[in-house]
Structures are given as C-alpha cells and as structure tokens.
C-alpha positions in Angstrom: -66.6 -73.2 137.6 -69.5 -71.3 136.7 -70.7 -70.8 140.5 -66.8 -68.9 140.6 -67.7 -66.7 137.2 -70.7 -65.5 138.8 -68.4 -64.6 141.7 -66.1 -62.5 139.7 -69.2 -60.8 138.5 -70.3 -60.3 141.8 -67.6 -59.2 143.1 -67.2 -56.4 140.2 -70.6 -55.2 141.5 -68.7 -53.4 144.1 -66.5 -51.5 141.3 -63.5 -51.6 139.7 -60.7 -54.3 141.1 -57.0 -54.8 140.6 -56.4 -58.9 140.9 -55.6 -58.5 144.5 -59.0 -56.7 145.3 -60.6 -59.5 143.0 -58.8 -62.0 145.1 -59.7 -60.7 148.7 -63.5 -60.2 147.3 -64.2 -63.6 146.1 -61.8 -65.5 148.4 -60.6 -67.2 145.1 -57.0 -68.1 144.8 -55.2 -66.0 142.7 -54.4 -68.1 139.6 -58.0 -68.6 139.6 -59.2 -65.7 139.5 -57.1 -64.2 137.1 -57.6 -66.9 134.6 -61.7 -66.6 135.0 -61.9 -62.7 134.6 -59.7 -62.9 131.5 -62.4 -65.8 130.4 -65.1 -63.1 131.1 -63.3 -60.3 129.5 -63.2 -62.6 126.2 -67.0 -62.4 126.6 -67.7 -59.2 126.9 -69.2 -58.8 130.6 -65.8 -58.1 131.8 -63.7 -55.1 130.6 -60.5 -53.3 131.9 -60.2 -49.7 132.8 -57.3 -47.5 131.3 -55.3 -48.2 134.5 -55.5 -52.1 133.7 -58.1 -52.7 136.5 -61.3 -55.1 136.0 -64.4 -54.2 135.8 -68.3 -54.9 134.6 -68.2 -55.2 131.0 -70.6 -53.7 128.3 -72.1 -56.9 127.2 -74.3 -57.0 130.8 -76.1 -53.9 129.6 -77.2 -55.4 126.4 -78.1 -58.6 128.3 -80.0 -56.6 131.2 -81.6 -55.0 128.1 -82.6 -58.2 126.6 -83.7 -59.6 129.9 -86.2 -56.4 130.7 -87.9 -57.1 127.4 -88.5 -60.3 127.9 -89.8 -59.8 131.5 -91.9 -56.6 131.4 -93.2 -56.6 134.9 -90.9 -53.7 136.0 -91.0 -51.8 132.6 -95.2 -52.1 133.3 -95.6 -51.5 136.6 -93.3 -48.2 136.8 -96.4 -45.6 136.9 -98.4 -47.3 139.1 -96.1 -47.7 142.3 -94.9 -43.9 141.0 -99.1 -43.2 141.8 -98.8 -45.1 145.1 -95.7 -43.1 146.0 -97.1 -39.7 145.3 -100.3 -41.0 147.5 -98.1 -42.1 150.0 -95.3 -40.1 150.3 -93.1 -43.0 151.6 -90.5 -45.7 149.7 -92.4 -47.9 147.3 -90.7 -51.5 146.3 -91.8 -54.2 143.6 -90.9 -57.8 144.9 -90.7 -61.4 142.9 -89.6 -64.8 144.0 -86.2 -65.8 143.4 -85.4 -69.2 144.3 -86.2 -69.1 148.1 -85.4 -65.4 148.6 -87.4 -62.2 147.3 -85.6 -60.1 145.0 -86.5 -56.4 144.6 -86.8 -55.0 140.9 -88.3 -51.6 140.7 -87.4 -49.5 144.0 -88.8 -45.6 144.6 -87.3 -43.7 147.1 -89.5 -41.4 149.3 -88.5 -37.6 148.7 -88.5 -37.3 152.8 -84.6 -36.7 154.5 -85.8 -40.0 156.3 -86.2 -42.4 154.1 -86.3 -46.3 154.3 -84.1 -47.5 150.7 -83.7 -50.7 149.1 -81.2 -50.9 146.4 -82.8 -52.5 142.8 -81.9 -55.8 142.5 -81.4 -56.8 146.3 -81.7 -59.9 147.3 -83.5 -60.4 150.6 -84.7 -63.0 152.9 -88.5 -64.0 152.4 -89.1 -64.9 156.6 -88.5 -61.4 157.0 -91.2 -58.0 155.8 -94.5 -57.7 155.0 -93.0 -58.5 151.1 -91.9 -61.9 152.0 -95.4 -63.2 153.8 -97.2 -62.1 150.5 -94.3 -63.7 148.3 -94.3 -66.9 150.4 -97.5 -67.9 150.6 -98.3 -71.1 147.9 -101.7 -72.3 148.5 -104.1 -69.1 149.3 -103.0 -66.1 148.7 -101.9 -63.9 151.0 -103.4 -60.6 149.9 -102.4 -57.8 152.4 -99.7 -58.3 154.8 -98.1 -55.5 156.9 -94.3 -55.8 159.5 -93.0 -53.5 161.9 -89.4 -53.9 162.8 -88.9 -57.2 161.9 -86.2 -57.3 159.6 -85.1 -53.9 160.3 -85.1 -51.6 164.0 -87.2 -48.7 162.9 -88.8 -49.9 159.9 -92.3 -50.6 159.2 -93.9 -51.9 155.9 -97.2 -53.1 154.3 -97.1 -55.1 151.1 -100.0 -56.6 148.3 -100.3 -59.1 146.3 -100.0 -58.9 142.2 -102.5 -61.7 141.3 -102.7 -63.4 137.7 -105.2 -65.7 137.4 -104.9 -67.0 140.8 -100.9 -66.9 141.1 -99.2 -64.5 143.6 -96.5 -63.4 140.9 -94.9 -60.1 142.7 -95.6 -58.3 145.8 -96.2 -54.4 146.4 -94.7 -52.8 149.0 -94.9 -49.5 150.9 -92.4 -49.0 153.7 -90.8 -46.4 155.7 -90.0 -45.2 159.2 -92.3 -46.8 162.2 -93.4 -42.9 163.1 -94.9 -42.3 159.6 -96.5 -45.8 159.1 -97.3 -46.6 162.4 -96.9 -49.5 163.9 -100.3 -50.9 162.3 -98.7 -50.1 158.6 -101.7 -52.0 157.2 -104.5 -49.7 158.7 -102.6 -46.2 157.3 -101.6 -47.4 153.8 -102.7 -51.1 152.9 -105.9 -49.8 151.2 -104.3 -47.7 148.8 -101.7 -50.7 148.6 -104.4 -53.0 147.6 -105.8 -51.2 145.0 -102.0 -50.7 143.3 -101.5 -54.2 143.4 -105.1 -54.6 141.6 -104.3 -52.1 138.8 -101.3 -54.0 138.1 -102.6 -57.2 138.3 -105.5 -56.2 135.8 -103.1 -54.5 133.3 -100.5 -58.0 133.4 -104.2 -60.0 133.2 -105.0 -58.6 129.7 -101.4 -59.1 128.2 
C-alpha cells in the first residue's frame, strides 16, 4: 500500500489531476486511487485545487525543508559548482547514490542557447555518464571519469569524485554538447573538475 501512496505522489509530480488523470497515471484502479489520495490529503502532502482537482500538498515543502537540513550536501556545495560553471561555461550537476541509480540534487544550467539539462531530483541509471562510473565504483575510487554519447546522442560529460575520508559520497559533473567538450571531455575540463570536487570534499571533511 505504501509502494501505491508513493505512486499517487509521483504521479502528482506531473501537476494537478482530476481522479481519471490519477487513474491513467498510476494504472491504479479507480476505487483505489481515490481512497489513497484522500488518505494523503488527510496528511497534508495531498491538497485539492479550487476546481476539486488533486494535487502536491503543502506538507512536502516543510518535509523537503526538513530533509535539506538534515542533509547539507546541496545547501554546501551550491557556490562551488556555481565557480565551476562560471569557469566552464557549460551545465554543472551534483550526483549521490540512490539505491542502485544516481540521483541528481543540485543542477546549473549553462547560460548557452544549447544547453545539456538535467532536472533536480532525476533519477538516472548509474551504467550510463561519466557520473555513474565515479558513483559506482566501491573499492578504489574512481576519481576522474569522463563519457561521450553514451547515455545521450550528442552529449559529452566529465565527472569527480567528492571524497570523505576515503568514501566516494557524491560525484561532480560538467556536461554539455560533444562540440564544446570534445569528445575527450576529461582533457578540456576534468582539471578544473577535480579541483571542485577537492574543495568540496575538504569543506564536508571539516564538518
């Protein structure tokens, strides 16, 4: 039952539904989902708009609130991959482990009209990007790692790892169209990549 809340919420993510867009989005029978977002609106992280439809409720922002405090890593990390944008001119991501996926939580859009984006808070696959090779490594970390095209046409990326006493606990990553990075990502950018990864890693070391 809780796998299907978290569906309603999901779903929701998308905007505001009537109960036959929050059926077709979930695939939940109708009953069902009726009866669950009601549950949820009871909470708080479900509300209604004026017109009756549901929608994401209040509640999640003082959650979301809660849940930055108690996990700084964006909140502490925001001026540095600002610095490494500005150096780079290109889209700048910050990466952790979820589960067996990567999930981004700070993303900077380059200012250029062609632009590479990832969405805060996407969930992406961790065979895939120069992210996911830092992220998955386990035993020795995987410092600098760069991919062209591999998990999209076009797209080229070098990441680095945030180290903590030893632990590969996020990944920096700069990423953009092939004809800006190249297709040797690592050689144009992983330098100043490195070093923003080290900065941040030094500043979580003393917290």
């Amino acid at each position: 039952m809780l796998d299907k809340g978290v569906a309603i919420l999901r779903a929701l993510e998308a905007g505001p539904a009537d109960l036959a867009d929050l059926q077709r989005r979930t695939g939940l029978p109708r009953a069902t989902a009726h009866r669950l977002a009601v549950a949820l609106e009871s909470h708080g992280v479900v509300r209604r708009e004026t017109g009756g439809r549901f929608c994401l409720g209040f509640e999640l922002v003082r959650l979301g609130r809660a849940a930055a405090e108690q996990f700084p890593l964006a909140e502490l990390s925001l001026q540095i991959l600002d610095g490494l944008r500005a150096d780079t001119g290109e889209g700048v991501q910050l990466y952790i482990r979820d589960g067996d996926m990567r999930r981004c939580i700070v993303s900077l859009s380059s200012n250029h009209q062609l632009r590479w984006i990832v969405s805060e808070g996407a969930l992406l696959p961790m065979d895939r990007g120069s992210a996911g090779k830092v992220l998955a490594s386990s035993a020795t970390p995987v410092m600098l790692a760069e991919s062209v095209e591999e998990r999209e046409a076009g797209v080229a990326s070098v990441s680095a790892a945030v180290v903590v006493d030893g632990r590969t606990i996020a990944a920096i990553c700069v990423g953009g169209p092939v004809e800006r990075l190249t297709r040797h990502p690592i050689d144009r950018y992983g330098d100043v990549t490195r070093r923003a990864a080290d900065q941040l890693g030094a500043l979580l070391a003393k917290r």
